[in-house]
C-alpha positions in Angstrom: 0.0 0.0 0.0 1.0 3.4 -1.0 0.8 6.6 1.6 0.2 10.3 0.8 -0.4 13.5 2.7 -3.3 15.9 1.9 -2.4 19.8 3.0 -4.1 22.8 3.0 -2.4 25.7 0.5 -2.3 27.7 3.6 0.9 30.5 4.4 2.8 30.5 4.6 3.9 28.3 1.6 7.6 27.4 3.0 5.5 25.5 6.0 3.6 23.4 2.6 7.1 22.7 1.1 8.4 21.8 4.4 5.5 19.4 5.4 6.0 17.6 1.9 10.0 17.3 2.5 9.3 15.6 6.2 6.5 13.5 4.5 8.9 12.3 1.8 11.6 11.5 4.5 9.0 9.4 6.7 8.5 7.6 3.3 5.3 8.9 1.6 4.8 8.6 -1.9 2.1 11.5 -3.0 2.0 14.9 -2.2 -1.7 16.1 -2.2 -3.0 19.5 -1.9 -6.4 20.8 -1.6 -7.6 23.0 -5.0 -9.8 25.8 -3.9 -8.6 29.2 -5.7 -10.4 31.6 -3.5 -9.6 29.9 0.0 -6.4 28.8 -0.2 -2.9 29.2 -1.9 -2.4 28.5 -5.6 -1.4 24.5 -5.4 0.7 24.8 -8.6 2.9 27.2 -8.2 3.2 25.2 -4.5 3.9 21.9 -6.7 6.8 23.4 -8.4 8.5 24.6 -5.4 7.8 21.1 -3.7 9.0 19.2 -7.2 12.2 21.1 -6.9 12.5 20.2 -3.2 12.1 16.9 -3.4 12.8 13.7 -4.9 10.8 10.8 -5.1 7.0 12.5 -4.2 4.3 12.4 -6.9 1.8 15.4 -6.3 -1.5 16.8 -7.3 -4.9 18.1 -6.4 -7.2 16.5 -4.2 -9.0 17.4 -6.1 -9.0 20.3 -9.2 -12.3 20.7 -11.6 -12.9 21.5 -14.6 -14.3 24.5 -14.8 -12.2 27.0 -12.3 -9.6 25.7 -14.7 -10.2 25.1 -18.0 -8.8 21.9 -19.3 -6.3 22.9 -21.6 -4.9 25.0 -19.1 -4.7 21.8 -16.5 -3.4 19.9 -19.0 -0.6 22.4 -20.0 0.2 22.9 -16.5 0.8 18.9 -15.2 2.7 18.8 -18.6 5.1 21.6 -17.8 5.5 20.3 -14.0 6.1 16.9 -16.1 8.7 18.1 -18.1 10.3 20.1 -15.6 10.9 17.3 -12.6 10.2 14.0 -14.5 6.2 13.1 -15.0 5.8 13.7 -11.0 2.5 14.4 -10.9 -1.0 12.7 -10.7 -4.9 14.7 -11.5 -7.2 14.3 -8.9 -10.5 15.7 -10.4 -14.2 16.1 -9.4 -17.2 18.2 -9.8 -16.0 21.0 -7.7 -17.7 21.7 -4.1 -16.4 24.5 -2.1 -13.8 25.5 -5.6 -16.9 26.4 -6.9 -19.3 27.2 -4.6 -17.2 29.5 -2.8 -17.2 31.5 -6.7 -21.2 31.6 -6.2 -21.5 28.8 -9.3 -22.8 25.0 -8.6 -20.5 22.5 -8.8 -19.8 21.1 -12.3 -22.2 18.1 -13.8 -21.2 14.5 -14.2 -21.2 15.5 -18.3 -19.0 18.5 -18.0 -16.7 16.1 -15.7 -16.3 12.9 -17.5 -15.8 14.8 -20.6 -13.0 17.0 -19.0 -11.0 13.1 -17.8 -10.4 12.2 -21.1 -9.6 15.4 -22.1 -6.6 16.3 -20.2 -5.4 12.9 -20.2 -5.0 13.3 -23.5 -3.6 16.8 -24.0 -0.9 16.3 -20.7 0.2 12.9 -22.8 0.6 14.6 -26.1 -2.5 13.8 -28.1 -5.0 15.6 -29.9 -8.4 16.1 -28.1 -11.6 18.1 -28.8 -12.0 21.3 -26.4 -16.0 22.3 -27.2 -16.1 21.7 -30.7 -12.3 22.3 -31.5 -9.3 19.7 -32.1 -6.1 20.7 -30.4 -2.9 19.4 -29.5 0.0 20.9 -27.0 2.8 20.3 -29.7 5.8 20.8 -27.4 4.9 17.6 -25.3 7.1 14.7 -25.7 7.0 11.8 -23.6 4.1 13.1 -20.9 2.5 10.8 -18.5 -0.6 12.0 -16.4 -3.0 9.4 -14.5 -6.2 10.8 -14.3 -8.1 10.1 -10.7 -11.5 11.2 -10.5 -13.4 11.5 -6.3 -16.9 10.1 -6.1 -19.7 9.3 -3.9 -23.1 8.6 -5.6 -23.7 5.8 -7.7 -23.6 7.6 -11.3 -20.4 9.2 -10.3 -19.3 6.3 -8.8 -19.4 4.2 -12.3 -18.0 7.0 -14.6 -15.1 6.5 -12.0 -15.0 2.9 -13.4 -15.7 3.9 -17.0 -12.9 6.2 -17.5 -10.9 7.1 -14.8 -7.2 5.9 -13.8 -8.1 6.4 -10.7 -10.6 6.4 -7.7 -10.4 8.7 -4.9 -12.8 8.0 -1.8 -12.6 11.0 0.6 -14.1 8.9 3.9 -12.3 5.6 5.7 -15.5 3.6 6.8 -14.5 0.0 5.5 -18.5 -0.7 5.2 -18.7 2.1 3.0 -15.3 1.4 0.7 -16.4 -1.9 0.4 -19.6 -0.8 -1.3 -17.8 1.8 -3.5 -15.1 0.3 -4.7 -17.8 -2.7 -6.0 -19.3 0.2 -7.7 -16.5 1.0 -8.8 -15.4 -2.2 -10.1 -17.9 -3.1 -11.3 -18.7 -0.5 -13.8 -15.1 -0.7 -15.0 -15.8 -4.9 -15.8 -19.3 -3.7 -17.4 -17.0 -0.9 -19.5 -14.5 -3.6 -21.0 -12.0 -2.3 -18.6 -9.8 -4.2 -15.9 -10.5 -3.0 -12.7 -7.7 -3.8 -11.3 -5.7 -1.3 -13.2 -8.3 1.7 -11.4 -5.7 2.7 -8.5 -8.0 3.0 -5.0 -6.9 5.9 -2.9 -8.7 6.4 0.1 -8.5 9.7 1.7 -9.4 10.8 5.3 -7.7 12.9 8.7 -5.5 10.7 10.4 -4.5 11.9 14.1 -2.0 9.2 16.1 -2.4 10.0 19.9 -4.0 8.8 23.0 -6.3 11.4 23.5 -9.1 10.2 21.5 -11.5 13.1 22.6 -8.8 15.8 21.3 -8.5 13.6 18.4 -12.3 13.6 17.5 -12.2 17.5 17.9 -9.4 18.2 15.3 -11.2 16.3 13.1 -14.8 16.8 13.0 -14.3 19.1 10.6 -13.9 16.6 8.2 -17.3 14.9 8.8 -18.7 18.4 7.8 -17.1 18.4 4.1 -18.2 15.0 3.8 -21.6 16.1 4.8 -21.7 18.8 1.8 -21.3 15.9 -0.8 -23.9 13.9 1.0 -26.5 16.3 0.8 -26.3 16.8 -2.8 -27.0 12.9 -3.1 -29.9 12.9 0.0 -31.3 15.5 -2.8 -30.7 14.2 -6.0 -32.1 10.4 -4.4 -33.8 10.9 -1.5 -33.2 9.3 1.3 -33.8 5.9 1.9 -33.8 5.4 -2.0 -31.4 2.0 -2.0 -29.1 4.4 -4.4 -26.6 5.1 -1.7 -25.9 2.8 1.8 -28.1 4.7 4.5 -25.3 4.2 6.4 -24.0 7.2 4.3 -26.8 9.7 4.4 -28.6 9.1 7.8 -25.6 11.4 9.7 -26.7 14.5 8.1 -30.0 14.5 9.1 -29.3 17.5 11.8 -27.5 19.1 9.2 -28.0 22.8 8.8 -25.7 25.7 7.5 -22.0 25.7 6.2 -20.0 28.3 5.8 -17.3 27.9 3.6 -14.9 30.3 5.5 -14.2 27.3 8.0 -14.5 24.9 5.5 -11.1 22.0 6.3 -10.7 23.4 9.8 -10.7 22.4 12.6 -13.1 23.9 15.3 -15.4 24.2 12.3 -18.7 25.4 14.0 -20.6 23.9 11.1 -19.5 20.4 12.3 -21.5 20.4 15.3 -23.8 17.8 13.9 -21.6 15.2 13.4 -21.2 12.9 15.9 -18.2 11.1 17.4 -19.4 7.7 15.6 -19.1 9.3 12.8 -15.9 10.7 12.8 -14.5 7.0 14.3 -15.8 5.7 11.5 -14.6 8.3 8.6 -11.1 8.7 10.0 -8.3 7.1 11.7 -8.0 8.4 15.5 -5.9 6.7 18.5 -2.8 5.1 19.0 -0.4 3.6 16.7 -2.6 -0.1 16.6 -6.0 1.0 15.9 -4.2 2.8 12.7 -2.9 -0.6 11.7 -5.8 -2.3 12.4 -8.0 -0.2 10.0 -5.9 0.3 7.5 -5.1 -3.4 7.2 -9.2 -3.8 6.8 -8.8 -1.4 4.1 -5.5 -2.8 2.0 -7.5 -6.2 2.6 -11.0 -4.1 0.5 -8.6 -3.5 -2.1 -7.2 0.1 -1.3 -4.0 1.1 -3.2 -3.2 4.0 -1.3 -4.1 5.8 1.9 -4.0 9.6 1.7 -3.7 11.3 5.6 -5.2 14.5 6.0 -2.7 16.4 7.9 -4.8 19.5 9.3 -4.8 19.2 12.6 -2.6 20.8 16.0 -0.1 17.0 15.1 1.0 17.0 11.9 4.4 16.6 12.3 4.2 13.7 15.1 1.5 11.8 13.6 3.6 12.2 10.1 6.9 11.1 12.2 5.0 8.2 13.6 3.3 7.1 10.4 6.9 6.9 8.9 8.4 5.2 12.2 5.9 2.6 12.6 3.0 2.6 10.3 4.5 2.4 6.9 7.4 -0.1 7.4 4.3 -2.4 8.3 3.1 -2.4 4.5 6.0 -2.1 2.4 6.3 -4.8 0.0 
């Protein structure tokens, strides 16, 4: 199994760079960076400075859209951090919640979205693809490689993922609930002509390592609140209850009110207050150093091909430093 930390774009940016460089020490792989142009830092001019600092780390957005950037202009940019440090970098893509929102537009469709995969695939590696009714092609590519990873939750998004993606990206740890997706997953891949074991499963979630578990639950409620936003657009597109999407998934947001995106990713969100400490047990990965080992063996055992920590929390460093002391020596091949 694979590891990568998710940051926050926050200043200042030497603290980004420097959180990458001690992640790539303690042995992690991918370099993630949240993609939201108004509330944070801009992640690619971050991903060259963390390129040029590093040596081994693959980085990207978790997760970009395709509408706040056009796809050209993705594609162009992965291809230039490509040809600069050595095809380093990996497209985490969705519809585009607080990115978007935050602008005052909805988030893109499914349409807009699975068009905009192929798309920059395509262009970032060096072919011809049609932007709107238009045929172009970046000519001075040689030799680009991009992987493609699209997030999901509901079931329609859940088997473009396995339609066309490289990639799926599950932003919650509840083994129930990766089990179920990644079957979607799968399956729609199979149904495509695909092999779904060539999809690369990343799941992503807060992971705090300490003995505290009440602190632990605090720093990361937050995170039950993001998840909450994507849920509610499925509770309204479905319903609830529907059999489209595990109650287990949409029951927790029942209490749901407000959210203000000015908190959004923090901790002491107040807009979290309605997620429970269940809830967040279940989504992340809280405690000492064996109930981290314990879940994420449940997950490698679902099929998960990478676990991505969210480090935005009062412990980055330690639980980054313990991760690479004891957690990730336990699943290297």
């Amino acid at each position: 199994m694979d590891f990568g930390v998710v940051l926050q774009a926050d200043p200042p940016s030497a603290a980004v760079v420097s959180l990458m460089r001690r992640a790539e020490r303690n042995g992690f792989r991918y370099g993630w960076t949240f993609d939201s142009t108004v509330l944070w830092q801009e992640p690619f001019v971050l991903y060259s400075r963390i390129l040029e600092h590093t040596e081994r780390l693959i980085v990207g957005p978790m997760v970009t859209n395709p509408s706040t950037r056009a796809p050209e202009v993705t594609a162009s940019t992965f291809a230039t951090l490509n040809e600069m440090y050595g095809n380093r970098t990996v497209c985490g893509i969705g519809r585009g919640d607080s990115a978007m929102r935050v602008a005052g537009r909805p988030p893109n469709t499914l349409a807009r979205l699975g068009e905009s995969i192929g798309v920059i695939r395509d262009l970032a590696e060096g072919r011809e693809a049609y932007v709107g009714d238009h045929r172009i092609k970046i000519p001075w590519i040689k030799d680009g490689k991009l992987p493609v990873w699209m997030a999901a939750y509901g079931p329609k998004a859940l088997a473009m993922a396995g339609q066309l993606a490289d990639g799926f990206i599950l932003q919650l740890a509840d083994p129930f609930l990766t089990e179920w997706m990644i079957k979607a997953v799968r399956k729609a891949a199979t149904d495509a002509g695909r092999d779904p074991d060539e999809i690369t499963i990343c799941v992503a979630a807060p992971a705090y390592v300490g003995d505290d578990l009440e602190h632990a639950r605090e720093q990361c409620r937050w995170f039950g609140g993001m998840v909450g936003n994507h849920v509610a657009d499925l509770v309204t597109r479905y319903g609830e209850h529907s059999g489209m999407v595990p109650d287990e998934l949409t029951d927790y947001i029942k209490s749901r009110e407000s959210y203000d995106y000015a908190h959004h990713g923090r901790s002491g969100n107040p807009d979290a207050g309605f997620v429970s400490d269940t809830v967040i047990e279940r989504f992340c990965l809280l405690g000492p150093v064996p109930a981290h080992l314990d879940k994420l063996q449940q997950l490698k055992a679902l099929g998960v091909d990478q676990f991505a920590l969210y480090a935005m929390h009062d412990a980055k460093e330690s639980t980054l430093d313990a991760y690479g002391a004891e957690i990730l020596p336990a699943f290297a091949d």
